[in-house]
Structure formats: C-alpha cells, structure tokens
ZAMAR-804998 format. One record per residue: x, y, z of N, C-alpha, C in turn; residue in three letters. Coordinates in pm, whole numbers, padded with zeros to 5 digits, always signed. Layout:
BEGIN
XYZXYZXYZALA
...
! end
This chain:
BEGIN
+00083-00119+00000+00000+00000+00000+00086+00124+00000UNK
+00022+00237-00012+00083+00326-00043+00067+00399+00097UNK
+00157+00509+00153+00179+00551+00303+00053+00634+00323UNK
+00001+00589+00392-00125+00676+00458-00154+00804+00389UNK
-00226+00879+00415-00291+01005+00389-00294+01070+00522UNK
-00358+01241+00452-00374+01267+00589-00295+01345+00668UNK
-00319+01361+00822-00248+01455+00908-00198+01355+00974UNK
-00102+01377+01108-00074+01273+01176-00125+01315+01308UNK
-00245+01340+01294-00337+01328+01412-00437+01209+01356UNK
-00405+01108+01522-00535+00942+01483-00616+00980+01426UNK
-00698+00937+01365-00843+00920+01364-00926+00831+01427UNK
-00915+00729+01472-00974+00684+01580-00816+00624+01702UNK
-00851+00625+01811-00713+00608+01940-00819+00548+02037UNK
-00752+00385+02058-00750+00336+02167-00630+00376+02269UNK
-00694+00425+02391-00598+00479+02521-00608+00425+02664UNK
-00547+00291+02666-00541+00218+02794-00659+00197+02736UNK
-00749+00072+02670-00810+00005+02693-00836-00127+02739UNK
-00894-00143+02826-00896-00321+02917-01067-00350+02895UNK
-01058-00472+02929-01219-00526+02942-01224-00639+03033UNK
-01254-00651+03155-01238-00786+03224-01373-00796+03290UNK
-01409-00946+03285-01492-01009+03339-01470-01068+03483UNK
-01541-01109+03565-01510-01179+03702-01412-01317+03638UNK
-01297-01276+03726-01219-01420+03666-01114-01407+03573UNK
-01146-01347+03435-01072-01332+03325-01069-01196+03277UNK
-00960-01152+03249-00913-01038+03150-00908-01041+03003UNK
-01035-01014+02945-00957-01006+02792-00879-00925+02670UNK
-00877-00773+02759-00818-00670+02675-00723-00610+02825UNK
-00571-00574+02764-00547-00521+02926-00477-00392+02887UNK
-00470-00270+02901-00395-00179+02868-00355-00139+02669UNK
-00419-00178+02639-00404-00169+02501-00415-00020+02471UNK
-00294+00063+02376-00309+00147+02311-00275+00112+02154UNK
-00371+00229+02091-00344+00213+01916-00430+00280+01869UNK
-00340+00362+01803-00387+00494+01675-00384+00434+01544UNK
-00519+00495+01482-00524+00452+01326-00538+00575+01259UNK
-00452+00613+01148-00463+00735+01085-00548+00736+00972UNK
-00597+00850+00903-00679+00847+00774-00600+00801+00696UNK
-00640+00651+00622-00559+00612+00449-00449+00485+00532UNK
-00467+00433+00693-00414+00388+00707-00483+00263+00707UNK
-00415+00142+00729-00454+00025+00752-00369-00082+00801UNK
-00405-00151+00919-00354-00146+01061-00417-00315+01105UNK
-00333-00427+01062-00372-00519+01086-00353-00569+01220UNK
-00441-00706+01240-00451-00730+01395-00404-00867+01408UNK
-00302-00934+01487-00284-01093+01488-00278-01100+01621UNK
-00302-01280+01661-00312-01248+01807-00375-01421+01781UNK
-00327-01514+01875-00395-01637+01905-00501-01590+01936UNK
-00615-01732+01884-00735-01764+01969-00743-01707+02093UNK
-00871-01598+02134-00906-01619+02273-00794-01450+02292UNK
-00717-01378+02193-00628-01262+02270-00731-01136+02290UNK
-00869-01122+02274-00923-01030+02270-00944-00937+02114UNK
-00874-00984+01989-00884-00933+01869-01012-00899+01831UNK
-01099-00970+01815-01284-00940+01750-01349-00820+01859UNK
-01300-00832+02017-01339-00806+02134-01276-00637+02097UNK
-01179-00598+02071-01091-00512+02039-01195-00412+01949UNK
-01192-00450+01813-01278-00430+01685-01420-00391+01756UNK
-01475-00459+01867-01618-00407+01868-01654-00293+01939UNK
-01493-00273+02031-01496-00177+02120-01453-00025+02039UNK
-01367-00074+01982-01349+00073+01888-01510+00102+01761UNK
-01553+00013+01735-01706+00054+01668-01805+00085+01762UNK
-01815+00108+01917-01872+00135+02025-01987+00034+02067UNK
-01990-00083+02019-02065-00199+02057-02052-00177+02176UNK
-01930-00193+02261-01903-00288+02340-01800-00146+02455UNK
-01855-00120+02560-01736-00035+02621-01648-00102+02709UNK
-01560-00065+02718-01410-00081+02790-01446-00078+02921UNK
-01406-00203+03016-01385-00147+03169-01332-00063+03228UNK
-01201+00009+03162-01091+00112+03142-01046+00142+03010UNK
-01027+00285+03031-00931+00304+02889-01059+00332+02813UNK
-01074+00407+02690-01114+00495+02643-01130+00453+02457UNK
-01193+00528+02406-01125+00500+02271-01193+00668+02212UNK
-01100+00706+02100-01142+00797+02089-01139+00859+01923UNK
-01218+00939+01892-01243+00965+01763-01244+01078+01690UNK
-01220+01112+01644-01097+01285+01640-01103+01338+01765UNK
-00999+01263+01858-01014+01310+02007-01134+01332+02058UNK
-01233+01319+02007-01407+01289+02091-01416+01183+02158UNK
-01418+01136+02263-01427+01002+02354-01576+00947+02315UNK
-01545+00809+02247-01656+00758+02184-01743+00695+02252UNK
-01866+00769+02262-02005+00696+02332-02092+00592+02303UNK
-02058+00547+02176-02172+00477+02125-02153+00389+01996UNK
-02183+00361+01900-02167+00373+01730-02221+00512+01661UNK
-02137+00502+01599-02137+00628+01500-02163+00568+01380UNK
-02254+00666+01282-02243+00622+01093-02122+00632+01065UNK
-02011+00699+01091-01889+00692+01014-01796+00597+01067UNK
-01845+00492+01150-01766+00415+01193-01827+00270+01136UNK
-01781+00175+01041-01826+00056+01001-01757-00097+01007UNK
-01864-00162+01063-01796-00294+01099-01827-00369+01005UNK
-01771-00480+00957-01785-00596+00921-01726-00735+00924UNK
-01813-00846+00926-01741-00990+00960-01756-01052+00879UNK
-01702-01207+00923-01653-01263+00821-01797-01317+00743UNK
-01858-01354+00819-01975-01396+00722-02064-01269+00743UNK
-02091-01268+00571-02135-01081+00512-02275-01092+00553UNK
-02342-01183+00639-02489-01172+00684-02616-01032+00603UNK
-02589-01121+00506-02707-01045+00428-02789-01104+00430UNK
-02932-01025+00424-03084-01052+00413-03110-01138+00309UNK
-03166-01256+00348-03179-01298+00197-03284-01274+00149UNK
-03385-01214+00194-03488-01181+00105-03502-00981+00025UNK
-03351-00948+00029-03300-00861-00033-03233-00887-00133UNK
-03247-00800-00231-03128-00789-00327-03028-00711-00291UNK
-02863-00759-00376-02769-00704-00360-02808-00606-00318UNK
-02868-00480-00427-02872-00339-00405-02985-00312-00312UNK
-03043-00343-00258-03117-00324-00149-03046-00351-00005UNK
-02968-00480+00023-02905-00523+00098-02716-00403+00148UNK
-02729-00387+00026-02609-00236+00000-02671-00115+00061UNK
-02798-00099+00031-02857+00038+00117-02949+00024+00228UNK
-02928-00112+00310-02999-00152+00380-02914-00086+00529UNK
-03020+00049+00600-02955+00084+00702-02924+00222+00650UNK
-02933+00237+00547-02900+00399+00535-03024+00469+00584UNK
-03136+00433+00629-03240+00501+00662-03249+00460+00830UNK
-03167+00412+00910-03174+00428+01053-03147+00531+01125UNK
-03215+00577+01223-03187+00680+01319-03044+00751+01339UNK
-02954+00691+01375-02818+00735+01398-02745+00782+01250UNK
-02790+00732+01133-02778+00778+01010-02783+00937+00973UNK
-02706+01001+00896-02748+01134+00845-02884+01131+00719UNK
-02957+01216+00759-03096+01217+00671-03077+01256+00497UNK
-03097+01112+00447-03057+01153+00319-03204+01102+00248UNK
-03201+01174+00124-03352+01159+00020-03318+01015-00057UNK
-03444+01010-00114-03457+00846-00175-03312+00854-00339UNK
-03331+00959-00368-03186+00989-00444-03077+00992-00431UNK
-03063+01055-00280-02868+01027-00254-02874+00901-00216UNK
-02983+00830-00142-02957+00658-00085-02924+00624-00254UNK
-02936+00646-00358-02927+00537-00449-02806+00594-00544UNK
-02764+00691-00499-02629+00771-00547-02538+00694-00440UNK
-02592+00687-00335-02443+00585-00246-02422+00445-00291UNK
-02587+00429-00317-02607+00257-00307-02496+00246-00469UNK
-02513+00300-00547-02446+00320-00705-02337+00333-00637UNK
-02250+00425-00599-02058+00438-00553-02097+00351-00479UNK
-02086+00261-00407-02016+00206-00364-02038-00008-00392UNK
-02146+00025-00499-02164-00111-00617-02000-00090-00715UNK
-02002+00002-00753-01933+00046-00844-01800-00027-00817UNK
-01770+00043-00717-01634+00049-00598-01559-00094-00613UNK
-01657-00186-00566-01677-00337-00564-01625-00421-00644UNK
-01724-00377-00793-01722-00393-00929-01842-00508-00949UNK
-01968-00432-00866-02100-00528-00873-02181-00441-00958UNK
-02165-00358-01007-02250-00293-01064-02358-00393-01135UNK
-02292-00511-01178-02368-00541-01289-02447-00611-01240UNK
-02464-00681-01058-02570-00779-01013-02635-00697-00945UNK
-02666-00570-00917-02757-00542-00827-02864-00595-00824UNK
-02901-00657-00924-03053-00738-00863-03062-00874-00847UNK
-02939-00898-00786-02935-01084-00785-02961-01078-00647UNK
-03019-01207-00607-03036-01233-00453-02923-01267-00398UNK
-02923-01284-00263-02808-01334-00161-02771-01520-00245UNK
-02897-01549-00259-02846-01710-00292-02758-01724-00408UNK
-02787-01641-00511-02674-01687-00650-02568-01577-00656UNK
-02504-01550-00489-02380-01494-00504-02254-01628-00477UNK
-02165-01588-00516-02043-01663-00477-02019-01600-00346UNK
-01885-01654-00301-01888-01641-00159-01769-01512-00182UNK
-01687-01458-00258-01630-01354-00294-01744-01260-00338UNK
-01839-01312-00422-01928-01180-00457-02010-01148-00261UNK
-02081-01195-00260-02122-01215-00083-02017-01047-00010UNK
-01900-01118-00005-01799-01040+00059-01818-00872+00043UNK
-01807-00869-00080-01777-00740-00176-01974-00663-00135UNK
-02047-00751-00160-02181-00678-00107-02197-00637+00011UNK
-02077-00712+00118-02114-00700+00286-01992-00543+00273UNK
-01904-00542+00225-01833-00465+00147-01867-00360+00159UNK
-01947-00326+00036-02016-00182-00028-02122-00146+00055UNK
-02178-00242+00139-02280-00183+00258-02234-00102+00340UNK
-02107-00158+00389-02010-00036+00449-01967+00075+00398UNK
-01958+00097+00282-01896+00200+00223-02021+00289+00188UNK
-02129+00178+00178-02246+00348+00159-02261+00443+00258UNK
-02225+00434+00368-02209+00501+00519-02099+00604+00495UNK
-02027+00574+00388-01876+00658+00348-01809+00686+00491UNK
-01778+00536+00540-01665+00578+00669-01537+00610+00655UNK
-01558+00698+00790-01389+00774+00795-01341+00670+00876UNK
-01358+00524+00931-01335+00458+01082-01347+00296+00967UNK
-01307+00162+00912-01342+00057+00862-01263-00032+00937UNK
-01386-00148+00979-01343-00266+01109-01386-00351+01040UNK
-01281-00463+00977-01305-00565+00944-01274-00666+01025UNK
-01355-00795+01063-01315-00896+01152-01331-01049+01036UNK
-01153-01024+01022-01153-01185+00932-01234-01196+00819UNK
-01256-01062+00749-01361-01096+00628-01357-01196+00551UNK
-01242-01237+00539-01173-01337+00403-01159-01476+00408UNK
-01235-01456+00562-01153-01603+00660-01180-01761+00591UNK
-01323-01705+00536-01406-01842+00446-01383-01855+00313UNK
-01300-01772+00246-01309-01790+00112-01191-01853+00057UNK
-01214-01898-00061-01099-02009-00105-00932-01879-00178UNK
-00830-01982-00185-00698-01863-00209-00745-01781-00300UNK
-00729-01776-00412-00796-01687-00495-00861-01582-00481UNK
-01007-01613-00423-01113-01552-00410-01089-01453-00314UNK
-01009-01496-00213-00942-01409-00106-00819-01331-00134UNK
-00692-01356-00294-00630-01299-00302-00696-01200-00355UNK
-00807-01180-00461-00906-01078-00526-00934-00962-00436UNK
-00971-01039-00277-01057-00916-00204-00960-00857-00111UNK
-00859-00918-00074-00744-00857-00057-00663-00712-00119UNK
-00654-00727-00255-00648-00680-00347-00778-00516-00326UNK
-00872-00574-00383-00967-00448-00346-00974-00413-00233UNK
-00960-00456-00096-00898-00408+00025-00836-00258+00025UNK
-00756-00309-00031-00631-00210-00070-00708-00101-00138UNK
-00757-00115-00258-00782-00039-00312-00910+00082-00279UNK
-00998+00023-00188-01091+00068-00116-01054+00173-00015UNK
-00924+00114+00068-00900+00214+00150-00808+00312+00082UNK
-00723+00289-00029-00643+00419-00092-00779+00502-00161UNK
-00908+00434-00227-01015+00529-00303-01060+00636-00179UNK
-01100+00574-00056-01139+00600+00049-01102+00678+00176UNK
-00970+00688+00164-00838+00718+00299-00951+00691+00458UNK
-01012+00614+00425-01046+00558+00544-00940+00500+00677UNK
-00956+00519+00765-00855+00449+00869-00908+00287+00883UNK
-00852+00212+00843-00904+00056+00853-00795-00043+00934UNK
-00872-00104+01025-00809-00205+01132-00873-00316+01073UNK
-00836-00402+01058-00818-00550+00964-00753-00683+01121UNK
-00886-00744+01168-00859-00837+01245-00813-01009+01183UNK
-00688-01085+01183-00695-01139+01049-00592-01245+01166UNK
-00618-01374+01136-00531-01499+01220-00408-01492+01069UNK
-00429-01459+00991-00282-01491+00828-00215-01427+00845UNK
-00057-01420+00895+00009-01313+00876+00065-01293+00709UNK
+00063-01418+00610+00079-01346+00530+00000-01242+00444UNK
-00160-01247+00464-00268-01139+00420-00243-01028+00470UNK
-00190-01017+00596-00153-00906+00691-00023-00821+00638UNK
+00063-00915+00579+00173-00835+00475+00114-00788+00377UNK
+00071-00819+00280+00025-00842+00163-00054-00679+00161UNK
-00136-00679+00279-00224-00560+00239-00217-00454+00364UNK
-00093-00468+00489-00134-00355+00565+00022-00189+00582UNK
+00008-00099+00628+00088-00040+00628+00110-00105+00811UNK
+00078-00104+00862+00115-00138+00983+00043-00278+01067UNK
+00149-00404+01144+00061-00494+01185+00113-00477+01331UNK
-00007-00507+01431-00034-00508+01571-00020-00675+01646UNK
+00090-00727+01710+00042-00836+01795-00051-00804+01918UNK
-00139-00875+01938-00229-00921+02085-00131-00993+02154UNK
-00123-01017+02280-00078-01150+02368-00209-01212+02369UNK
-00164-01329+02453-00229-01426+02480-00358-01353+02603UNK
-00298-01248+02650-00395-01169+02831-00459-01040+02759UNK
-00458-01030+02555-00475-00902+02608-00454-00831+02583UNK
-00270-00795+02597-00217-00712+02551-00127-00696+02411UNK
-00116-00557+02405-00065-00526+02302+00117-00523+02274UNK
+00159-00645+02236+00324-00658+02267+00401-00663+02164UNK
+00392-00572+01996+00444-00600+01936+00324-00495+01829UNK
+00411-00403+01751+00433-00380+01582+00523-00370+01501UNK
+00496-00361+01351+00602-00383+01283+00511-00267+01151UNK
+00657-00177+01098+00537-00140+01002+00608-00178+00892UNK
+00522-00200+00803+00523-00260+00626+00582-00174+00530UNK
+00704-00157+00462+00753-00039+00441+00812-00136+00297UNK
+00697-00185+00268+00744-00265+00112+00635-00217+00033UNK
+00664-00175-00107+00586-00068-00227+00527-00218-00264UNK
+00357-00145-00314+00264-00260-00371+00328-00241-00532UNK
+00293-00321-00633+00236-00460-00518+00328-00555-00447UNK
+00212-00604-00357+00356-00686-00278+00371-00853-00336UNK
+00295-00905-00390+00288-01046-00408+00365-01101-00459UNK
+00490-01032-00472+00577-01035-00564+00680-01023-00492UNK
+00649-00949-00404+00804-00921-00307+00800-01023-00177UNK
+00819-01156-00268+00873-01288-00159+01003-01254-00060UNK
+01091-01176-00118+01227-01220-00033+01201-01066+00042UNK
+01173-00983-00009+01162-00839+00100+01097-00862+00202UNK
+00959-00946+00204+00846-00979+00306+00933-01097+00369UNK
+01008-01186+00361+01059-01306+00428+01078-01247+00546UNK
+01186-01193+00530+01244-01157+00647+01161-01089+00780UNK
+01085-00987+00713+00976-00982+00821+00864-01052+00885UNK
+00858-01152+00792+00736-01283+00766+00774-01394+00943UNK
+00873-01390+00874+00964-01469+00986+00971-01457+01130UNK
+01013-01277+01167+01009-01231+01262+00895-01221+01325UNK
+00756-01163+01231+00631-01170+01301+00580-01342+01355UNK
+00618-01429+01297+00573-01577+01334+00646-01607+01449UNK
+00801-01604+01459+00847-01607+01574+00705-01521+01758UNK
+00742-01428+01686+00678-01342+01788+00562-01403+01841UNK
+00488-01442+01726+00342-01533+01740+00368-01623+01813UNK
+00478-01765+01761+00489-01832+01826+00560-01833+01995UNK
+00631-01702+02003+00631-01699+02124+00548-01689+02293UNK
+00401-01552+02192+00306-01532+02254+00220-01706+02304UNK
+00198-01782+02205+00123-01905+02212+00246-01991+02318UNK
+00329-02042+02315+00422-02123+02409+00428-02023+02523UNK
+00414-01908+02572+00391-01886+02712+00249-01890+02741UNK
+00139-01874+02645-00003-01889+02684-00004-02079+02751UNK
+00077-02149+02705+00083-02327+02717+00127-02326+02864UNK
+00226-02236+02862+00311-02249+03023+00289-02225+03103UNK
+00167-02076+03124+00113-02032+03226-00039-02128+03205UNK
-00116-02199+03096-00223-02333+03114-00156-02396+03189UNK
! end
C-alpha cells in the first residue's frame, strides 16, 4: 500500500483500553492509533481479545478502562462513520444485492438523506466493488467472494472515515481471497479511510497492511512492525521473508507462554 494520507493526528485512538470479566481479562492496557488512508492489521492467538478489540473501537461494546477515541471525541456509542464488518457478510436474503447495499441507510443514527442520494451511495459504492452489474441478484446466487464485496459496499455506503473488518476473508478459497485482498487495498487508498483488519494470516496481513499489531495471549498489546514494502507486494517474496519470519516467531512466542502459564 501506499503511506497513509492525511495529518498525523489518529483518527480513531484506543488509550489504555482493558475489558475484564469476574475471573478473566480479555483486553489489558491496550493502546493504538489509526490514521486516515491507514490500515492497521490485527494478529493475536485464539481467545487474545482481537474481534473483542474491533467491537470496542465501533462502540458496541465499552471498555472497563481506557477509552477510545475519535478525532479526540471520547466515543459513546456507534457512530455512521464508523463501520464494521465480519466474516460472514450476513445479508438478508430476502433482499437484493442493491437493497441489501442500502440496507440501514435510513436508521436513526444515520445522516438524513432523500430516496436519491440513498441510491447515489447505493451506485458508488456497487461500483467500488465492481457489482455494478448484479444489483438485482439475490443473496443465494452470489459466490462467496461476490457475498464479501456486497457486505463490502454496505459499508462504504455510510462513506466511513473509521473501517473494522473482523476476518472478512476467513471463508473464502486462495484466490477468491487474493481478489478481495487486493480491493482491500484499493478501497481504502479510493477511500483514505482508517481501517483495522482483524486477520489470524500473517501473510494477508503483509500483503495488504501499512502497519501490523500483535495481541498476547492476556490481552495485551506486545508488538508492531510497520510494512515499508511498495505494492504490489505479491511479488516481493524475499523483502516480506524476512519480516514474515520475525512476526511468526513473535506469534509463536506469545502461544508457548499462553501453554506455560495453562
């Protein structure tokens, strides 16, 4: 990818965030700034708080401590400019694509737009995709890459400044996942959206981020590395090795003390 956009003030900042339950801790002190045009992957064993992370910065979910914040506004709630998505694109099936794309632009917390700009968004961000041409197919005769790209452009009709993906890609076969990978990229350079990308692959995590984040095993945040290799990258086997390497080590270190302290 190409180096962020933008000022180098965050756009969204986790500050000391924790989350613990009676018993267990699953987020402990975590800080992390995401800038506009950046994209900011997440690795972390089973169980480090990663998805838990993602819901707290989209304001699902608040922090026991620690804060998160959004052009320095301490975030109360969900916001329209803040958009999540998972791995399975849970669309309506008794919608079409393009219905299912502008499904939600007419909720409360939404900015009030006419039956014309909903279908001026629902259009950019089909486009974006490169679905233009199924908007009227149902959920059932998508592929599981087309699926993606619709759960996709639903997000982008919101035109967020804030994009939380959790493992979008996680189900789809190599290919289909090197494709959306690919538009990944290209979404957030069309977009300069700030995007955090929760992802168990560290090599997808090369492939498409300017910066990647380890979780521990409790929680915390013990490790980045930033990506300072020119796209495309699929190509740059021996530049990425070396860092490929170092991030797995790290991984595997976090997991053999999670075994020691079981």
């Amino acid at each position: 990818m190409s180096q962020p956009t933008g000022t180098h003030q965050p756009l969204v900042e986790a500050r000391g965030v924790g989350l613990t339950y009676p018993g267990r801790t699953v987020l402990q002190g975590v800080n992390l700034s995401v800038r506009s045009g950046e994209l900011v992957s997440v690795l972390g064993p089973s169980g480090s708080g990663k998805s838990t992370l993602l819901r707290i910065l989209a304001g699902l979910l608040k922090p026991t401590s620690g804060q998160i914040f959004v052009d320095d506004v301490p975030l109360d709630g969900p916001r329209p400019d803040v958009a999540l998505a998972f791995q399975d694109p849970c669309l309506l099936p008794w919608l079409s694509v393009e219905r299912n794309v502008g499904f939600g632009l007419g909720f409360s917390r939404q900015p009030a737009l006419s039956r014309a700009q909903r279908g001026e968004r629902v259009s950019a961000a089909l486009d974006e995709v490169g679905l233009s041409h199924a908007r009227s197919y149902m959920p059932h005769q998508l592929s599981g890459g087309m699926a993606q790209r619709t759960a996709l452009a639903r997000c982008l009709t919101r035109q967020p400044r804030t994009l939380l993906l959790d493992e979008p890609f996680g189900a789809l076969d190599e290919v289909t996942r090197a494709g959306m990978q690919r538009l990944l990229v290209k979404v957030v350079q069309d977009t300069h959206a700030g995007t955090v990308l929760v992802t168990h692959d560290i090599d997808e995590a090369l492939l498409v981020s300017d910066r990647i984040v380890l979780l521990g095993a409790r929680g915390s945040l013990i490790a980045q590395w930033h990506v300072n290799v020119p796209a495309p990258r699929a190509t740059e086997v021996q530049a990425l090795g070396a860092l490929r390497i170092e991030i797995l080590q790290a991984l595997q270190d976090v997991m053999s003390r999670e075994r020691t302290i079981a």
